[in-house]
C-alpha positions, 0 to 999 in steps of 0.5 A, a space after each residue: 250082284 247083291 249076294 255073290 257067291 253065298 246065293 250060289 253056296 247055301 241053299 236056304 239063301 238060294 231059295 229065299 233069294 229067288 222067292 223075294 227077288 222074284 216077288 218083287 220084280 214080277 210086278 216091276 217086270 208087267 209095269 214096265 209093259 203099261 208106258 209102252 202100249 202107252 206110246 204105241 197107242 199115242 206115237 202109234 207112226 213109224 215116223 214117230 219111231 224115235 221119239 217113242 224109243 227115247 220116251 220109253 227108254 226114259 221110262 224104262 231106265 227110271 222104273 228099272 232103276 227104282 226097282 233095282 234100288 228098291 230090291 237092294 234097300 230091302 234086302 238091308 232094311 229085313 236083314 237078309 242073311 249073308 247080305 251086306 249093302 254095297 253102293 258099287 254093286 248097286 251101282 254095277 246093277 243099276 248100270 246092266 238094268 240100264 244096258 238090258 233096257 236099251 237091248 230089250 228097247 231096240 229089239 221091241 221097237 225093230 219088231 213093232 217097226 217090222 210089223 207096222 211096216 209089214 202092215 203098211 205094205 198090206 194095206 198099200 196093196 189093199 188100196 191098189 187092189 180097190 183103185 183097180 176095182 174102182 178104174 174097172 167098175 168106171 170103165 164099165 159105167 163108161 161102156 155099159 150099154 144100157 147107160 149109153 143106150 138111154 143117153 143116145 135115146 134122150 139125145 135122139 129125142 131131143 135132137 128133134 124137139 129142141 136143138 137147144 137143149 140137146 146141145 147142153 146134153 151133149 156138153 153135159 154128157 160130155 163132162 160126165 165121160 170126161 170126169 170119169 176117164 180123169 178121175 181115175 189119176 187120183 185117190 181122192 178128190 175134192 168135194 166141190 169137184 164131185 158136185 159138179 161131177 154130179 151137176 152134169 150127172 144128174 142133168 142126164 137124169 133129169 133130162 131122161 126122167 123129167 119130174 120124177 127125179 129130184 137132187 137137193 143139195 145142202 153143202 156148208 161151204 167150209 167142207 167144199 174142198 174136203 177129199 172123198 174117194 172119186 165117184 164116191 157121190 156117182 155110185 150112191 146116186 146111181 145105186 138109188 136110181 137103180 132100185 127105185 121107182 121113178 115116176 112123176 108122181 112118184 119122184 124119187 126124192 135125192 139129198 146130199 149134205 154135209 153135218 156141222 161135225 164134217 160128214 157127208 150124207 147121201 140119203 133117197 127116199 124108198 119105192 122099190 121097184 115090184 121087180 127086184 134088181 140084182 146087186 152085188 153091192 160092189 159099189 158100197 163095199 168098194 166106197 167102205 174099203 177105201 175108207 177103211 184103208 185111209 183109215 176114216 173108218 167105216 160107213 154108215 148105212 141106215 136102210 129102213 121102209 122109207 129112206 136109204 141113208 149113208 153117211 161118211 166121213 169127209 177128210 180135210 186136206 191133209 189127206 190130200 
């Protein structure tokens, strides 16, 4: 484009041509890369696909074209043998830089879209890997024996003390298996749902274990209607009931609150049991997946000879 034929018939142009040209576009070339890692990290959504394909384009053409322009101009001011300055080959230049920009634009938007889509596939799998998981580990607390064993047991005793207060077990006992063959219909849920989930959750705990056990909760009312996976507080509450001592003089001391910042802490005191209860620690694994796949990234866990902290991440309601 700027020499014709003499690049192709003089080997002292050929090579000196190749070498300046070469110098002088590598940098552009690499350049041209930063405005589109730039855009993918700030337009990173395939929504987002065409506005970040115009954007880059824009860049692209005008750092293309300053570069074409620039090489051109060099070539005159160094007087490069068997060069002259001709405005309609720079034009035509500039003219295929453009075309080659809108090619090369296209074929990296298909590929990121492709991947981001491939991505999303994944992760949509992922989610309805861990919703499964999650409907079956809920089908096994409403099944499991030992859970239905004690409920049964503090019914029977109260049936004989006081009629009153087995009634109100009942009905709490019957929210709690309500809730849990609802829940499974949603991704997420509110908090404010959650907590009166765990109302009746903890009234069943607290009938069985009188004074021994403790729920304080401390919630700002401007996150009550923030989303969290369901049973997200169930599983952190019965994690801490599972592995702890639960005496009256040795209560097992339960907070739940939220941060100025919008996260939520679960936190116990710690008196482990002398005999060990195994876990698996699906029920942490199966809260951090989800989390991780909504993208609110990664819980918290603070474990120490004292206290069993986890703090999460609240989402606001356009992740609804």
């Amino acid at each position: 484009m700027m020499l014709g034929k003499p690049y192709f018939q003089r080997l002292d142009i050929f090579l000196g041509a190749s070498l300046l040209t070469t110098l002088i576009w590598t940098p552009a070339f690499f350049l041209h890369a930063l405005p589109a890692v730039y855009l993918r990290k700030r337009f990173p959504h395939i929504r987002q696909t065409w506005m970040r394909m115009c954007l880059a384009l824009s860049i692209h053409i005008l750092m293309s074209s300053a570069a074409i322009t620039f090489l051109f101009y060099v070539y005159k001011w160094i007087n490069f043998p068997g060069y002259t300055f001709d405005s309609n080959r720079l034009f035509w230049a500039i003219t295929l830089g453009i075309i080659g920009n809108i090619v090369a634009n296209i074929v990296h938007e298909s590929v990121y879209t492709f991947e981001k889509w491939s991505q999303t596939i994944s992760e949509t799998e992922k989610l309805k890997k861990a919703n499964l998981q999650s409907q079956l580990d809920s089908l096994k607390q409403q099944v499991n024996p030992h859970f239905l064993f004690n409920s049964l047991n503090t019914l029977s005793s109260l049936i004989d003390e006081d009629t009153d207060k087995a009634e109100l077990f009942i009905e709490e006992l019957s929210s709690v298996y309500r809730y849990l063959l609802q829940t499974n219909e949603n991704a997420l849920t509110s908090l404010r749902d959650e907590l009166t989930f765990i109302e009746s959750y903890f009234h069943l705990l607290k009938t069985r274990y009188g004074n021994g056990i403790n729920l304080e909760v401390r919630i700002a009312d401007g996150f009550k209607e923030a989303q969290l996976p369901p049973l997200t507080l169930q599983m952190l509450v019965e994690n801490a009931v599972k592995h702890n001592i639960i005496l009256s003089d040795q209560p097992l001391q339960i907070r739940i609150e939220t941060t100025k910042n919008g996260r939520l802490i679960v936190s116990n005191n710690v008196q482990l049991k002398n005999l060990r209860v195994a876990s698996n620690g699906v029920g942490l694994a199966n809260i951090a997946t989800k989390y991780q796949l909504l993208g609110q990234g990664n819980l918290e866990i603070l474990n120490t000879e004292t206290s069993f902290c986890v703090t999460l991440p609240l989402m606001m309601n356009e992740l609804k």
